[in-house]
N, C-alpha and C positions, 0 to 999 in steps of 0.2 A: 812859277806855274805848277799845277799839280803833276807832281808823277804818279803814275801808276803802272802794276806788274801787265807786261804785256805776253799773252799766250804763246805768242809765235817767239817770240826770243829768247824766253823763256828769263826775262829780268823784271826789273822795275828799269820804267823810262818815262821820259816828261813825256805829257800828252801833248803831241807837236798838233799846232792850229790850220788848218789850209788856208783860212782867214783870220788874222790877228784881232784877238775879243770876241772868237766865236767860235763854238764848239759845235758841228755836226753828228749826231751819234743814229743807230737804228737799235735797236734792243728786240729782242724774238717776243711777239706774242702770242698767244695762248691759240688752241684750237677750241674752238667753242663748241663743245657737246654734253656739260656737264658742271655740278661743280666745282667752282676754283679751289683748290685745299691749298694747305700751307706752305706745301713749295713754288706754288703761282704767284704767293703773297710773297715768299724770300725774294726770287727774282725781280720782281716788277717793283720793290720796296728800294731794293739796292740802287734800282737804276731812278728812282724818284728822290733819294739822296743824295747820288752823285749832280742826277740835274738840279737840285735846291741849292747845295751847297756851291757849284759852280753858278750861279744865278746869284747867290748871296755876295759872294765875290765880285760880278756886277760883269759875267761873259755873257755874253749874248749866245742860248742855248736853241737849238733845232732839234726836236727833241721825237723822234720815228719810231712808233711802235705798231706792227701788224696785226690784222685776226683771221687767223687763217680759220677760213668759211666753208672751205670744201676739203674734206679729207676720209678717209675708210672709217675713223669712229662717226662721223659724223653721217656717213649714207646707212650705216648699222643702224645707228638709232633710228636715222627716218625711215627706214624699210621697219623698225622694229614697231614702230609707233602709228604707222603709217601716213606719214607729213613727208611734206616737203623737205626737201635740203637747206632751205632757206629757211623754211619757218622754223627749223629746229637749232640753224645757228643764230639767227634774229633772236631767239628766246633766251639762249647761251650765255650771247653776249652780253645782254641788259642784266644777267643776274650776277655776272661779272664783272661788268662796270661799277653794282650796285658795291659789293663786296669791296670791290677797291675804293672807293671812293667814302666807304664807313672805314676802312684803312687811312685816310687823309693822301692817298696817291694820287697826285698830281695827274689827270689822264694827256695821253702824250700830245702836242701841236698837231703831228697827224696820225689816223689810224688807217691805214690804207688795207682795203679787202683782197684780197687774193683774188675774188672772183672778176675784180674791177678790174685786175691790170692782166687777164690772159690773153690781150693782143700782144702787151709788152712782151708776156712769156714765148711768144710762138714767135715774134718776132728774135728773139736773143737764142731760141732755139736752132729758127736758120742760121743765123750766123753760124753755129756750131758746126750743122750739118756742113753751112756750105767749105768751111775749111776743114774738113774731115775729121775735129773732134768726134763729131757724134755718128751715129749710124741706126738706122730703122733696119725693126725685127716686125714680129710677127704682132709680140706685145708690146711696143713701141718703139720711143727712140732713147738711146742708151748715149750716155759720155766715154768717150773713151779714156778711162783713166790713165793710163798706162802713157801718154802722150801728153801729161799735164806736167811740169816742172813740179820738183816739189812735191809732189801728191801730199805727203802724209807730213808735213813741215809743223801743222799746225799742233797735232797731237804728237810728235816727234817720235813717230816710228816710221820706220822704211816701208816702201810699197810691197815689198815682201810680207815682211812680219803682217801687213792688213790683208793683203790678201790669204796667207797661211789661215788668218780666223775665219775667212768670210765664208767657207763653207759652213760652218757652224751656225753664222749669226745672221744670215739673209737665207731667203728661198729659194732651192736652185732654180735656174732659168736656162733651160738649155739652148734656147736662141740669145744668147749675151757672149760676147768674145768672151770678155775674163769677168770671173766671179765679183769682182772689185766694181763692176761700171755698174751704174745706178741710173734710174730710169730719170729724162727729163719728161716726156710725155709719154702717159699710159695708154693706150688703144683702150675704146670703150668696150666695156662689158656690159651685159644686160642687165637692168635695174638700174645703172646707174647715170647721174646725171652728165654730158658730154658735150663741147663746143667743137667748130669744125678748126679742122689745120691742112696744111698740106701733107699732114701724112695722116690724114684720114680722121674721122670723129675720137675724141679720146676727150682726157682732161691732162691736168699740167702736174709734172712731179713735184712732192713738198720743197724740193731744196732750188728748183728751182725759183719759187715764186718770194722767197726771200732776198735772193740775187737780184729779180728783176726790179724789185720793188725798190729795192734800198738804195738801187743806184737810179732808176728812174726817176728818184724823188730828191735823192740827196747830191747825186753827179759823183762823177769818179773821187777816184781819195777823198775819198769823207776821213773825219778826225777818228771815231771810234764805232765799234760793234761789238754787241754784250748778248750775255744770255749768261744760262744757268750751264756748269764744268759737264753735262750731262748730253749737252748741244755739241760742244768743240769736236764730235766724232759719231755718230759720222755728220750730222747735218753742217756745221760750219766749216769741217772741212771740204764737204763736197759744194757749198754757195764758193768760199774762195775757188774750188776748182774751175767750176763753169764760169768767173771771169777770168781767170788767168788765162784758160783755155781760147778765150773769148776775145782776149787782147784789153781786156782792162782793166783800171785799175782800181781795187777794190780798196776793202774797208786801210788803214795807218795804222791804227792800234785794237788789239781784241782783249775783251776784257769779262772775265767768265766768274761769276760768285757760285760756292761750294753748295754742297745741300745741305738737310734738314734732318736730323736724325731724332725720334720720338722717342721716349723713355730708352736712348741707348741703342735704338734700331734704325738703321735708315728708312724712313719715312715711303713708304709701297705701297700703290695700290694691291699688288699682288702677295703684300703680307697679311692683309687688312688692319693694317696701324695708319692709315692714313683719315689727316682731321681735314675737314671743312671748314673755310674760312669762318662762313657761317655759326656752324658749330661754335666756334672758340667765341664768335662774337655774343651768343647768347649765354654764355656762359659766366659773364660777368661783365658787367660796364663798361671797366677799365681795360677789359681784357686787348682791343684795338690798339692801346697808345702803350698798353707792358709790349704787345709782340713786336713794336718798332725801336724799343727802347731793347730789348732781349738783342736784337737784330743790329744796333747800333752797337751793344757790348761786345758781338762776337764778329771779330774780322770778316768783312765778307771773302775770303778765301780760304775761312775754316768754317769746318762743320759746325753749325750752328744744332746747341741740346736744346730742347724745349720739352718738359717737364711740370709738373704743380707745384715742385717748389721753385723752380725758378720764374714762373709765372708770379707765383706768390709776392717774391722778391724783388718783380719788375712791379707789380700795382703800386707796393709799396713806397718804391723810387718816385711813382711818378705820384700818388698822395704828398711826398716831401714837395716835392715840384709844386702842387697846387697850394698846400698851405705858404709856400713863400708869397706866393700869387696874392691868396688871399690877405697877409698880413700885411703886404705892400699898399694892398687897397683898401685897409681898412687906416693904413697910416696916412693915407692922400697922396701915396706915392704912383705917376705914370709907370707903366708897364715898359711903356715903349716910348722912356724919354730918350732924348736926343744924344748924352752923356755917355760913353764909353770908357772901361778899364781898359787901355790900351795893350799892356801889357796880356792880361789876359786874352784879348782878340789874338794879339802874336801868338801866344803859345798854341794857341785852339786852332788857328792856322797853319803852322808850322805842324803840327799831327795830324790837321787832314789832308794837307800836300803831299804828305807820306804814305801813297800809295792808300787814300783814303783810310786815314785812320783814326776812325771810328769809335774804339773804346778809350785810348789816350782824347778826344775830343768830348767824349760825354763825362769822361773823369773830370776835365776842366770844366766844365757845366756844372756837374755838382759840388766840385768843390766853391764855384761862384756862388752857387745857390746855401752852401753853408755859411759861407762870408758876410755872404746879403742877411741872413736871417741873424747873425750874432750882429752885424750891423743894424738893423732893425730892432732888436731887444735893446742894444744900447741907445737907440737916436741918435745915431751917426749919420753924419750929415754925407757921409759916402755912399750910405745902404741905396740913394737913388742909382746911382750910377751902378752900382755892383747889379741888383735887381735889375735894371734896363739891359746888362749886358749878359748878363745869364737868361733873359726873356729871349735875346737877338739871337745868341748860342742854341737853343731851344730852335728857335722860326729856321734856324741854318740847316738842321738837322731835322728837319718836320716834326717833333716833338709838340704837341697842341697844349696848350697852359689853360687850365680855369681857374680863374681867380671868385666865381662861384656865378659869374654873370650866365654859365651857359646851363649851370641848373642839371649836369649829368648824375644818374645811376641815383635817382633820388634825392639830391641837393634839397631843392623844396623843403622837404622835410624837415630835413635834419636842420636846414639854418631857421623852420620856426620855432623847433626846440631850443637852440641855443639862444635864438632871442626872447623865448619865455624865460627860458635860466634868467637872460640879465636883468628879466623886467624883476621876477622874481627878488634876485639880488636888489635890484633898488629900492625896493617895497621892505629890506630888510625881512624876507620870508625864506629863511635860510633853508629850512625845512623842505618847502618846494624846491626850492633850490636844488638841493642836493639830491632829491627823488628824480629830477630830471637828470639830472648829470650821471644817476646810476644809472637811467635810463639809455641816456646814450650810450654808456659803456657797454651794456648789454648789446646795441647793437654794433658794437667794435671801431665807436668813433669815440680818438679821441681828443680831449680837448686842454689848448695851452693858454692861458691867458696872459695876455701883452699890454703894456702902455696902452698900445691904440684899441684895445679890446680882446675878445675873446676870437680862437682861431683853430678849426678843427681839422682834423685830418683820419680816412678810416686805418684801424689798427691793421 
C-alpha cells in the first residue's frame, strides 16, 4: 500500500484504510471570491493525483472537497459590488470549477457548502460549550485552547512558543481568555450576512466549518486530510482541536503539498507575482497539461519553480508524449491495448508508493515513451505493449495524450499541411514539397517521417 509523509509524526507511514480497498480523504477548498491562481491549481492538482493514482490501483476512493461560501473576502466584495453573498460566491465558484476542470481535475464526489452544514456547526459548537471547551464573549464564542491536548502537535511547536507569536499575528480581542483561542462563532456585525444560534445571531468561524463538514460526511477516523503546508497552522491545527476537544476522532493521516514560487519568489498576492489560472491557460495550448507535468516533476513536498523556461521544457515533454501518440496511430497501433510491460508497471509502482513519487514515476513514463518510439521506428512487435503501457502510466498520473483525434492549439492545420506535403510527395512535386515543410518549420513544427508515415511534433 502507498506510504506517505504524515504531518503530525513528522515521517513517512503507510496510509492505514479504516475500510480495506478504500480510501476516505477531505482536501480544503477554496473560498470563492475571485480568481483561482496557481496555488489553487498546485493544491487541488496534487489531491486529484493522489485520488487518480490510488483509483488506478483499483481502491475505492471517497474523495471531499469544500467551498467555503461565506467568509470576510467574500462579504468585502459583495458590500463592494453591491450583491449578495451568494451571488458573489455562485459566480466564484463556476469560474473555478471552469479553471479546474480546463486543468483535467477530477471535481471531487462531494463538495459540500459551508453555508449547508451551519446546523451541523452550531450543533458541534454546543457540545464545546456544554463540556467547557468553549466560552461566549461579547464577539462570540471562543475555544479554549489551552484545555486541548496537544494543541500545537500538528505544526510541532509548544503552546508557548504559539502563543508567544499571537500577539503579533491575530487582532487583539480583549474579551478572549488567551491570545491563542480562536473564534468558533462570530456575533453578527452590521452589513453582514447572520443565522440564529443560541448564542445569539452571528455566522460560524472558518475552522470550524471544516471540522464539521468533514466529519459529518466522512464519520470519525477517516483515512486522510490534505491541503496546502500554508493551512497545517493555524487552520488544521485548530479543525484537529475543535474535535479533540470534542471527543472525536478526527482525520489518521495529514498530508500537506509545499507552495509555488514564481521566477524565484514565493507566489503573493501581496507581492503582486501572483498568475491566474486563467492567465497561464491563455497563454498557450499546451500550457494546461506542462503545469501538471511541471507539478508531477517536482515532489509535492517541495517548492515547486515555475518559470518560461521551464514552461518551455514541459510543452516540449508533453509534444514528445503526443508524437508517440500519433505514430502509434498512424501504425494501427491501440492506445489503450490490453498488453502490459510488467516490469515497468512494478517499477512506476514501487515510486509512487514512495510517499507519492511523482518525478521517479514520470521518469519511468518517459523513459516508456522513448522505448515505444525506437520500438516503433523498428516494427517491433513490442512497441504495442510499450505504448499501451506508457498511455496507462500517462491516464495514472492525469497526464491527457493526443494522438491528433482531439485537434488542440491548432492541429487542424498543421495536419492539412502535412497531408498536402505527402500529396505533394506522391505527385513526385518535390518542390511543393519542400516549400511546405519550410513552411511548417517556420511555424516550429517539426517533422519525422516513419514507416507508417509522417509524424509531427511543435519544436
Amino acid at each position: 500500500m502507498i506510504r506517505l509523509y504524515d504531518t503530525l509524526t513528522g515521517d513517512v507511514q503507510p496510509l492505514a484504510q479504516r475500510e480495506p480497498g478504500k480510501v476516505s480523504f477531505y482536501a480544503c477548498g477554496p473560498t470563492v471570491y475571485d480568481h483561482p491562481h496557481l496555488g489553487h491549481a498546485r493544491q487541488a492538482m496534487t489531491y486529484d493525483i493522489i485520488r487518480r493514482y490510488l483509483e488506478w490501483r483499483g481502491v475505492k476512493v471517497e474523495h471531499v472537497a469544500n467551498i467555503t461560501d461565506i467568509d470576510d473576502n467574500i462579504i468585502k466584495r459583495a458590500n463592494r459590488e453591491g450583491l449578495a453573498e451568494g451571488e458573489v460566491a455562485a459566480t466564484w465558484e463556476e469560474i473555478y470549477f471552469e479553471a479546474m476542470d480546463a486543468l483535467d481535475i477530477l471535481r471531487a464526489h462531494q463538495r459540500p457548502h459551508a453555508t449547508d452544514y451551519v446546523d451541523e456547526m452550531i450543533a458541534f459548537i454546543q457540545v464545546l460549550v456544554d463540556n467547557d471547551s468553549a466560552y461566549t464573549s461579547e464577539s462570540g464564542v471562543y475555544l479554549r485552547v489551552h484545555r486541548v491536548p496537544g494543541y500545537g502537535e500538528l505544526v510541532h511547536r509548544s503552546i508557548d512558543d504559539l502563543r508567544e507569536g499571537a500577539g503579533a499575528r491575530v487582532e487583539v480581542d480583549e474579551t478572549k481568555e488567551d491570545p491563542l483561542d480562536f473564534a468558533l462563532w462570530k456575533a453578527a456585525k452590521p452589513g453582514e450576512p447572520t443565522w440564529p444560534s443560541p448564542w445569539g445571531e452571528g455566522r460560524p468561524g472558518w475552522h470550524i466549518e471544516c471540522a464539521a463538514m468533514s466529519l459529518a460526511i466522512l464519520g470519525d477516523g477517516f483515512d486522510l486530510h490534505g491541503g496546502g503546508s500554508d493551512l497545517v497552522f493555524p487552520h488544521h491545527t485548530n479543525e484537529r482541536a475543535e474535535a479533540i476537544a470534542a471527543g472525536r476522532q478526527f482525520a489518521n493521516h495529514w498530508m500537506h503539498n509545499a507552495m509555488l514560487n514564481i521566477g524565484g519568489e514565493k507566489m503573493s498576492k501581496s507581492l503582486g507575482n501572483f498568475t491566474t489560472v486563467q492567465t497561464l491557460l491563455d497563454e498557450h495550448p499546451l500550457n494546461g497539461r506542462a503545469l501538471r507535468l511541471l507539478l508531477l516533476q517536482t515532489h509535492y513536498r517541495k517548492t515547486m519553480e515555475l518559470n518560461d523556461d521551464v514552461m518551455e521544457q514541459a510543452r516540449r515533454a508533453i509534444q514528445r508524449l503526443d508524437a508517440m501518440a500519433r505514430k502509434a496511430t498512424g501504425a494501427g497501433i491501440d492506445l489503450h491495448g490490453e498488453l502490459r510491460d510488467d516490469e515497468v508497471v512494478e517499477v512506476f509502482t514501487a515510486a509512487m508508493n514512495d510517499d507519492l513519487g511523482t518525478p521517479e514515476g514520470i521518469a519511468v513514463m518517459f523513459e516508456t515513451v522513448r522505448r515505444a518510439n525506437a520500438a516503433l521506428d523498428a516494427v517491433d512487435p513490442d512497441a504495442a505493449t510499450l505504448v499501451a503501457t506508457a498511455i496507462d502510466l500517462a491516464g495514472a498520473l492525469g497526464v491527457r495524450v493526443d494522438d491528433g483525434s482531439e485537434q488542440l492549439g491548432g492541429d487542424t492545420e498543421i495536419d492539412a499541411l502535412v497531408q498536402a506535403r505527402e500529396a505533394a510527395r506522391a505527385a513526385k512535386d518535390f518542390a511543393e514539397a519542400d516549400h511546405i515543410r519550410d513552411e511548417l518549420t517556420e511555424r516550429g513544427i517539426v517533422m519525422e517521417d516513419t514507416p507508417n508515415g509522417p509524424v509531427w511534433r511543435r519544436a
